[in-house]
C-alpha positions as CSV (number, residue, x, y, z in Angstrom):
1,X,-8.4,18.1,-12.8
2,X,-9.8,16.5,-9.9
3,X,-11.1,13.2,-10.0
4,X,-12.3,11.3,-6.8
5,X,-9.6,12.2,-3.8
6,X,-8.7,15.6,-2.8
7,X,-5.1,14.1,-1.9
8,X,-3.0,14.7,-5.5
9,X,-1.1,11.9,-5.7
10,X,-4.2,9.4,-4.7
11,X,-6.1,11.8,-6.8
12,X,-3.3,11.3,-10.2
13,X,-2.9,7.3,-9.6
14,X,-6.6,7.0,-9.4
15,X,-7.5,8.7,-12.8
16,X,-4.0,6.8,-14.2
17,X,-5.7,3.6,-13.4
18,X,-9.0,4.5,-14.5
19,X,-7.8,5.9,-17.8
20,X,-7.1,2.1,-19.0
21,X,-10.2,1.4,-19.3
22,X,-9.7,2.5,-23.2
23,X,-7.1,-0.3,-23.6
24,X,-8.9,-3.0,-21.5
25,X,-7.2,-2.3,-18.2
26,X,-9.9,-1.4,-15.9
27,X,-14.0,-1.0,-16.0
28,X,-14.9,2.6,-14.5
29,X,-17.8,1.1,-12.1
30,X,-14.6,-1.3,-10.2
31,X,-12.5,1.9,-10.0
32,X,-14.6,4.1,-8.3
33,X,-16.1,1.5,-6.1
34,X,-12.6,0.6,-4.8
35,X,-11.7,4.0,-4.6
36,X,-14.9,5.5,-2.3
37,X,-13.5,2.6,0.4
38,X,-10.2,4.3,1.0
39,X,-10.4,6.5,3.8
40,X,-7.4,8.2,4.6
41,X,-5.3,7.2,1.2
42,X,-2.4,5.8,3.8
43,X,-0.2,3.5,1.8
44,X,-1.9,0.7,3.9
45,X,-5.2,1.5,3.2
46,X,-4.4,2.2,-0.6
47,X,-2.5,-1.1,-0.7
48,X,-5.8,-3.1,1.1
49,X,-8.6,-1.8,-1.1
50,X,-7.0,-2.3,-4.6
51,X,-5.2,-5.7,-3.8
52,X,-8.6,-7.3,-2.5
53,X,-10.0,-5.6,-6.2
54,X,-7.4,-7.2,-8.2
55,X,-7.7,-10.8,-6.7
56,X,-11.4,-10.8,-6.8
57,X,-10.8,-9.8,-10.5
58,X,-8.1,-12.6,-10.7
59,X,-10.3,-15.1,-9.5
60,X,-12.9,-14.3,-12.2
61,X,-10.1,-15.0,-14.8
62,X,-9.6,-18.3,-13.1
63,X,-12.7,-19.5,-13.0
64,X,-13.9,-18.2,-16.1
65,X,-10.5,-20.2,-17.5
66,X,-11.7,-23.6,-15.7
67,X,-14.4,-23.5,-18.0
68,X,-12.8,-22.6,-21.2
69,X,-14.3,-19.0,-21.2
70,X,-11.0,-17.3,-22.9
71,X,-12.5,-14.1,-24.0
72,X,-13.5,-13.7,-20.0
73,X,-10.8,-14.8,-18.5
74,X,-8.4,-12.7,-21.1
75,X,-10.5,-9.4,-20.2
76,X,-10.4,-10.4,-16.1
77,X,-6.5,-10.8,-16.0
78,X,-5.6,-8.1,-18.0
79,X,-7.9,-5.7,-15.5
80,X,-6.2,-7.4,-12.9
81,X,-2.6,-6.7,-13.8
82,X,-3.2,-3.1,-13.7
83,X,-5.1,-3.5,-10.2
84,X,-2.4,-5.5,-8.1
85,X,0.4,-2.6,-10.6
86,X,-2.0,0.1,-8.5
87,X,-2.6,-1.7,-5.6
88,X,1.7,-1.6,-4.4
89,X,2.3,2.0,-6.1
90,X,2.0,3.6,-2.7
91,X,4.2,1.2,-0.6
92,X,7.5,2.5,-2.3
93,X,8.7,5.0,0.9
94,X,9.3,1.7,1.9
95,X,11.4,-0.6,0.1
96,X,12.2,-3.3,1.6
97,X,8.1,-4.1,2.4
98,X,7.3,-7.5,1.0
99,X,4.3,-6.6,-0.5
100,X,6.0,-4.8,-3.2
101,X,7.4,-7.7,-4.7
102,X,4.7,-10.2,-3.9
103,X,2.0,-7.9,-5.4
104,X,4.2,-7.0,-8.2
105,X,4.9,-10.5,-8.9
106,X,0.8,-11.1,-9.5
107,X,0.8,-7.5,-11.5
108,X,3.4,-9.9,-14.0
109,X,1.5,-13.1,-13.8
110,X,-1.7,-11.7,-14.7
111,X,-0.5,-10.3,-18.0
112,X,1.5,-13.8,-18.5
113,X,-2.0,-15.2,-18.2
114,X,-3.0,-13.0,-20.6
115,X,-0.5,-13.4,-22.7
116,X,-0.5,-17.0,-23.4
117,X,-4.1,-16.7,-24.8
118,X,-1.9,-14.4,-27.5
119,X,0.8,-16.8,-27.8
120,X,4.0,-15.0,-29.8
121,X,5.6,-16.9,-32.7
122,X,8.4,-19.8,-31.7
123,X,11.7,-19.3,-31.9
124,X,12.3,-15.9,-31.3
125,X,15.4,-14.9,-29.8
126,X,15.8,-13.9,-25.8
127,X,11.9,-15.1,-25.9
128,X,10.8,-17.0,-23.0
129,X,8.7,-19.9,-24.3
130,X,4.9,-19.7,-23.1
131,X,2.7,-22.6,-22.8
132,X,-0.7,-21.8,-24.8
133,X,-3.8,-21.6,-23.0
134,X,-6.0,-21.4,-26.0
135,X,-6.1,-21.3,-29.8
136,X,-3.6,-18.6,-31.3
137,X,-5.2,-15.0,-31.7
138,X,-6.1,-13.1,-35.0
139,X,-4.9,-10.1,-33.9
140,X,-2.2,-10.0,-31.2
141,X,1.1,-12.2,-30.8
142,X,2.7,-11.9,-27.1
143,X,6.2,-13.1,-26.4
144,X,7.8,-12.7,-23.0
145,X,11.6,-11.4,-23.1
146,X,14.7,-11.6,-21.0
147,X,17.2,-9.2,-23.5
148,X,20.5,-9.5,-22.7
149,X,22.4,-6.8,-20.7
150,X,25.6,-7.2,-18.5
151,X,25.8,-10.2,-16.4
152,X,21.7,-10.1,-16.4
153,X,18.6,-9.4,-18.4
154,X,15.9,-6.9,-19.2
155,X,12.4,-8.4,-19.0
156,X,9.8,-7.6,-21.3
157,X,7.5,-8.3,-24.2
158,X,7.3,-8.4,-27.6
159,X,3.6,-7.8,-29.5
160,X,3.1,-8.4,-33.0
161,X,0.1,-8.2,-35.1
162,X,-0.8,-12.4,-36.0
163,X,-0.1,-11.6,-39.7
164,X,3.7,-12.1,-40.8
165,X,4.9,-9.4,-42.3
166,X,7.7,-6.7,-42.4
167,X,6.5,-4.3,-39.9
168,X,7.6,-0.9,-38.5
169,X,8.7,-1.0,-34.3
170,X,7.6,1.0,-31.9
171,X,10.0,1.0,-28.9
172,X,8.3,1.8,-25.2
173,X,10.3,3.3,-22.6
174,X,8.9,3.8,-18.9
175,X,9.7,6.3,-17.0
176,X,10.0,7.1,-13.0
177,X,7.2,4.7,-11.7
178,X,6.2,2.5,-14.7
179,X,5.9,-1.0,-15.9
180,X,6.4,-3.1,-18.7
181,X,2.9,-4.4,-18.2
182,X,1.6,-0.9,-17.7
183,X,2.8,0.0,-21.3
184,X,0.6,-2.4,-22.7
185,X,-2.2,-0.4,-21.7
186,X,-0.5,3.1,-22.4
187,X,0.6,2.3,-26.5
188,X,1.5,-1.6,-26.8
189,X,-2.2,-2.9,-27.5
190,X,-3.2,0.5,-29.7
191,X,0.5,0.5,-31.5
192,X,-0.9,-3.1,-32.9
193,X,-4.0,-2.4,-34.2
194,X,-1.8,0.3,-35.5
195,X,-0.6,-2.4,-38.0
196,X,2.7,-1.6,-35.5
197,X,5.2,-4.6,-33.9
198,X,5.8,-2.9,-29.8
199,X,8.1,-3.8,-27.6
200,X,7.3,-3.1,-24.0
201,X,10.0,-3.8,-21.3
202,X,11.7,-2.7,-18.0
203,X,15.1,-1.2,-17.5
204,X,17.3,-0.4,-14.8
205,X,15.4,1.4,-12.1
206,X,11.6,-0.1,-13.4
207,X,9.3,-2.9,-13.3
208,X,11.3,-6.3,-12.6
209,X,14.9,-5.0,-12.6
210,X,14.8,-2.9,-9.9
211,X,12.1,-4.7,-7.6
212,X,13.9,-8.9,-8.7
213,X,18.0,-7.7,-9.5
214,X,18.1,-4.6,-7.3
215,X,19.4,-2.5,-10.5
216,X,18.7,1.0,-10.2
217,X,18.2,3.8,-13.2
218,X,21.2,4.8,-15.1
219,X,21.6,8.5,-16.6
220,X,23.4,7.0,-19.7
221,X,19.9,5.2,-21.1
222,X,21.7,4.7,-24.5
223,X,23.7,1.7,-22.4
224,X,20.3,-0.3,-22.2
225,X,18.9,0.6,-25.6
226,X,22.1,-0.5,-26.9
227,X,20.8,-3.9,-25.9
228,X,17.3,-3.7,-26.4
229,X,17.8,-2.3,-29.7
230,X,20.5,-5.0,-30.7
231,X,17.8,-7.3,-29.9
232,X,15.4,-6.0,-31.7
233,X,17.0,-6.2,-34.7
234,X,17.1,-9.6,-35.1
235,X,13.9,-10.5,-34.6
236,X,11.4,-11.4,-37.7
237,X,8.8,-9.0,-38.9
238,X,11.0,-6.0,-38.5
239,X,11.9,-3.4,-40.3
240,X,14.9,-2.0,-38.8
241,X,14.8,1.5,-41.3
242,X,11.6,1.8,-39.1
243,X,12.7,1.7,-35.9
244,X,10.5,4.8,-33.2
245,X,10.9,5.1,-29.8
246,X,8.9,6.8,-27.1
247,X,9.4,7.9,-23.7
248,X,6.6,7.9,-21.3
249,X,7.1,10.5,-18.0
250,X,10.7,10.4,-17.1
251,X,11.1,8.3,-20.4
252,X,10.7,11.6,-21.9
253,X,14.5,12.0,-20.9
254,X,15.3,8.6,-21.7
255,X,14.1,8.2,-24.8
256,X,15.9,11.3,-26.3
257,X,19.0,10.9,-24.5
258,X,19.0,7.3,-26.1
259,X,18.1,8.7,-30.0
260,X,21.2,11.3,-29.1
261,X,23.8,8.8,-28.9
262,X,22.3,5.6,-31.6
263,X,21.2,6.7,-34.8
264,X,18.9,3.6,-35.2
265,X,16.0,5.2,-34.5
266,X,14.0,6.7,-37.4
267,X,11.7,8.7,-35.1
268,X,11.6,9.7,-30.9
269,X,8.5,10.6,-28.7
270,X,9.1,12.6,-25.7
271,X,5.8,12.1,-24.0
272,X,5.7,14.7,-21.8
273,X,9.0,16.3,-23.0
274,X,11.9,16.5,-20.3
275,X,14.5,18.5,-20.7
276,X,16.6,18.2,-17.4
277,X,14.5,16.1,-14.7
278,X,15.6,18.3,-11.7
279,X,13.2,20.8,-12.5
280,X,11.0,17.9,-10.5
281,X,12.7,18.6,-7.6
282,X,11.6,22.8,-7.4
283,X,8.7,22.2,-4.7
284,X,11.0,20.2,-2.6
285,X,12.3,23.2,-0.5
286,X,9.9,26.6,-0.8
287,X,11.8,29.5,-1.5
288,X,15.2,28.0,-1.7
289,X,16.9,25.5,-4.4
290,X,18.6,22.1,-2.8
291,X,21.4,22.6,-5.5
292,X,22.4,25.6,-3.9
293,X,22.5,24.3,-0.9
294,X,24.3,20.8,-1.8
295,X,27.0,23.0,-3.8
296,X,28.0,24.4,-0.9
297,X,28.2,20.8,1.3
298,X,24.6,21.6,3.5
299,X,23.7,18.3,2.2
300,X,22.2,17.6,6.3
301,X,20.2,20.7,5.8
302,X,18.9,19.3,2.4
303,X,17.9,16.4,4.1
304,X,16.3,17.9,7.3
305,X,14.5,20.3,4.9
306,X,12.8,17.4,2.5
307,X,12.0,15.4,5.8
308,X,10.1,18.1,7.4
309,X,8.7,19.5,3.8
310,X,7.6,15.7,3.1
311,X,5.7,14.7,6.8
312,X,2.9,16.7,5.5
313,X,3.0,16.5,1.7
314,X,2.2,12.9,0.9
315,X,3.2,13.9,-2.8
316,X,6.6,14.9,-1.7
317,X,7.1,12.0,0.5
318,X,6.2,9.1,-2.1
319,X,8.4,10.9,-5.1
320,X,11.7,11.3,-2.4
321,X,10.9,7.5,-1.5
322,X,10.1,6.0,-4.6
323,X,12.9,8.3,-5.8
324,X,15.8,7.3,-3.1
325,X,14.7,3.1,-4.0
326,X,14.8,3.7,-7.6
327,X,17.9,5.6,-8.0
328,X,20.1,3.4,-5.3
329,X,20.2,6.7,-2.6
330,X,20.6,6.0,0.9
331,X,19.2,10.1,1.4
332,X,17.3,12.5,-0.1
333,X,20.3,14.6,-0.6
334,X,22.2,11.8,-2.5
335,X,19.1,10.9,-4.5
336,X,18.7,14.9,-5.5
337,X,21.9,15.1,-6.4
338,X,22.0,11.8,-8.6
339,X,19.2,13.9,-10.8
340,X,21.9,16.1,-12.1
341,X,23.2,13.5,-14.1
342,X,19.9,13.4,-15.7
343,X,20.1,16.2,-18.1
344,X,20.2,16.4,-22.1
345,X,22.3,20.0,-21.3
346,X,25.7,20.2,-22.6
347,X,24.6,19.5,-26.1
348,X,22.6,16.6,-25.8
349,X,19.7,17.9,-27.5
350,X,21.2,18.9,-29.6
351,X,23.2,15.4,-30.9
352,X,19.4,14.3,-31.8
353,X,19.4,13.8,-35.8
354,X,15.7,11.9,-36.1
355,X,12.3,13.6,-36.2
356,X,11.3,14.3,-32.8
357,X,7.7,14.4,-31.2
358,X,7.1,16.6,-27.6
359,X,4.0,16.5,-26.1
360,X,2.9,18.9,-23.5
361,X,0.0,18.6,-21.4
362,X,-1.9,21.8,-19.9
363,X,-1.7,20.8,-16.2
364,X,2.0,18.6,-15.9
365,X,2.3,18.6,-12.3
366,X,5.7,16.7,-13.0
367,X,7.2,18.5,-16.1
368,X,5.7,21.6,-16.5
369,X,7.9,24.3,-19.0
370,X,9.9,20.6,-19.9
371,X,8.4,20.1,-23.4
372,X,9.6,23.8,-24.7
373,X,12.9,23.8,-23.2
374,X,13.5,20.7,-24.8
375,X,11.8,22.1,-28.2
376,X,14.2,24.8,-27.4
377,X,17.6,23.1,-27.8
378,X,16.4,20.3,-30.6
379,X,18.3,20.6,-34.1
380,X,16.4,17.8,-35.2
381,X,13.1,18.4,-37.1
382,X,10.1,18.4,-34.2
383,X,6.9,19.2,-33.5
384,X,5.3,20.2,-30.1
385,X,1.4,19.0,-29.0
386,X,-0.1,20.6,-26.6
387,X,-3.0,18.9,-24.7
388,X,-5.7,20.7,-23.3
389,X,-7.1,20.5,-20.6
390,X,-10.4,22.0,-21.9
391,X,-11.0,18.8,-22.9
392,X,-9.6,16.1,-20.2
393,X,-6.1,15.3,-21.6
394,X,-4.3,18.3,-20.1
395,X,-2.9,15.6,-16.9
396,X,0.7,14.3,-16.8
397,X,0.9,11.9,-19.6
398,X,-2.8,12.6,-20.7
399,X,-4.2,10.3,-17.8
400,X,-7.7,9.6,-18.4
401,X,-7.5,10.9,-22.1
402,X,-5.6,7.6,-23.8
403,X,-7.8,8.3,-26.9
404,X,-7.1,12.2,-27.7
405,X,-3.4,10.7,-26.7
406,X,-3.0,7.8,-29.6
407,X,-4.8,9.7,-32.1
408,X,-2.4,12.3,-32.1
409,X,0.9,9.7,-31.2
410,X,-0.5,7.4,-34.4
411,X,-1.0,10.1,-36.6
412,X,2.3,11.7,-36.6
413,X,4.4,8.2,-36.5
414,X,2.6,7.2,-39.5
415,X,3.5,10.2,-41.5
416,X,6.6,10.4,-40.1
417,X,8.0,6.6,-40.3
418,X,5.8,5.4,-42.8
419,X,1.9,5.1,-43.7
420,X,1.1,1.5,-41.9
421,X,-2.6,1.1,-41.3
422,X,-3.4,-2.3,-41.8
């Protein structure tokens, strides 16, 4: 489906943005204003257009906070966060360009803003202690995490409806590109008024740990939920028979991979389903596969190959650099052959013992034929939904479709986990 750019990849991050707008994270008339003003889609130009959005946006939440104007200045930062989160998407072929971290940096701040107008309950543990901006929310509770996990910590936060009371958990796991603060707007603020508790966070290779500690994504993601679901455990309001977790993008291998080692969860969204994430990788070379060519030690013709495919696929040449940063590769070759690890083969899928949901979108880009070959190899009880594009939510993840999306996701976790509309 094409939105506003012919380029894919501007074309994708554009209707991902805009798509927030159901959750509070954008306003369609700033999207596509911003959007007509980028020329060429360069990573510079992308980077100029959305930065000076999200600090004009910023500055209405400041001001509108200088006079006391919550619900304004809530509404501005919130938009904000997503816009500086767009704004340095593009800048990842390069990682070692400051912007990345500085604009991420405001991405965080602007949802801390946010989030102390929803100040979480005291004493939590691994909570990070906010000061309060305003009077406590009805509806939302916020506490910023640091979990536990080696000799460091995974960031994140932890939303509660304001009423105390034993809750089910929904666990959110990003995936290749993503946020904590993006999950917010993908299922943290619907799970809520769900009558669901959410924690949102980043792991190794996302958000904070891999841009502030340098820690790149593991294959073994049951190491981190070990943590995050430790944590979890302890905290008040939850009840830990009730436990779900889903997967966004590439979090559709993590989040089953995880279920197939811990049997805490009760439930597991794949969201799109991923069965091995190499099958990413099949445009790379036209007509020939890098594995075969790695297997035999070409790996200098792997990398010649993805560096002339890339210089005129901007697609190609964002996914192998985002890719090499993210997965601690110092070549494409090495980063392509770190995705074999990255599997639920060899009887992974199969280990799974909780109800699983896959969702499959009409026009994945990304993961295409992933959803059924997971389906394929699942012992577990599971159900497959397809999204259609007839009606807007057949995009990677459902971009631009969040509603279809949480309607379905909410329906099945509640007769699946338990009945919990408040």
């Amino acid at each position: 489906m094409r939105f506003l750019f012919d380029d894919r990849a501007a074309d994708y991050e554009t209707l991902r943005a805009v798509g927030y707008t159901a959750t509070g994270g954008a306003e369609i008339g700033e999207i596509v204003t911003t959007a007509t003003k980028i020329e060429d889609s360069s990573p510079d130009a992308w980077w100029s257009e959305w930065n000076a959005l999200a600090e004009r946006i910023r500055q209405l939440g400041d001001e509108a906070a200088a006079d006391e104007r919550w619900a304004t200045a809530a509404a501005s930062w919130l938009r904000a966060s997503n816009y500086y989160r767009t704004a340095e998407f593009f800048l990842h072929g390069d990682p070692g360009d400051p912007r990345i971290r500085d604009t991420s940096a405001q991405a965080v701040e602007s949802f801390r803003n946010f989030a102390r107008l929803h100040p979480g309950h005291q004493g939590l543990p691994h909570s990070i202690e906010l000061e309060p901006r305003a009077a406590r929310s009805t509806e939302l509770a916020i506490s910023e995490l640091a979990i536990p996990f080696n000799d460091a910590f995974l960031p994140g936060w932890w939303l509660t409806p304001s009423t105390p009371k034993d809750r089910p958990t929904l666990i959110s796991i990003g995936g290749f590109d993503s946020t904590a603060e993006e999950m917010f707007f993908t299922v943290g603020r619907v799970a809520v008024a769900h009558g669901w508790n959410c924690l949102i966070f980043d792991g190794p290779g996302q958000g904070r740990v891999i841009r502030e500690q340098g820690t790149p994504f593991r294959h073994d993601w049951e190491a981190p939920m070990a943590a995050v679901l430790d944590a979890v455990s302890t905290f008040p309001g939850v009840d830990t028979a009730r436990i779900a977790l889903i997967g966004m993008s590439q979090g559709g291998y993590f989040a089953p991979r995880a279920a197939a080692f811990d049997d805490r969860p009760a439930a597991v969204v794949a969201w799109d389903g991923v069965y091995d994430c190499t099958a990413a990788m099949g445009h790379l070379m036209p007509g020939a596969s890098p594995y075969e060519l790695l297997d035999q030690g070409r790996d200098a013709e792997v990398d010649a190959a993805v560096i002339q495919t890339s210089e005129q696929n901007p697609s190609l040449r964002w996914l192998i650099g985002n890719g090499m940063w993210t997965y601690g590769a110092t070549k494409p070759s090495e980063y392509i052959r770190l995705m074999r690890n990255y599997s639920l083969s060899h009887g992974l899928a199969e280990r799974i013992q909780c109800p699983v949901l896959v969702f499959d979108a009409d026009n994945d880009h990304f993961a295409g034929g992933q959803p059924d070959m997971l389906a394929e190899h699942l012992n577990a009880p599971y159900e497959i939904i397809r999204m259609p594009a007839d009606d807007g939510a057949g995009e990677h993840c459902n971009a631009g479709s969040l509603n279809r999306f949480h309607a379905a996701l909410f329906d099945w976790l509640n007769q699946t986990v338990a009945d919990t509309q408040d």
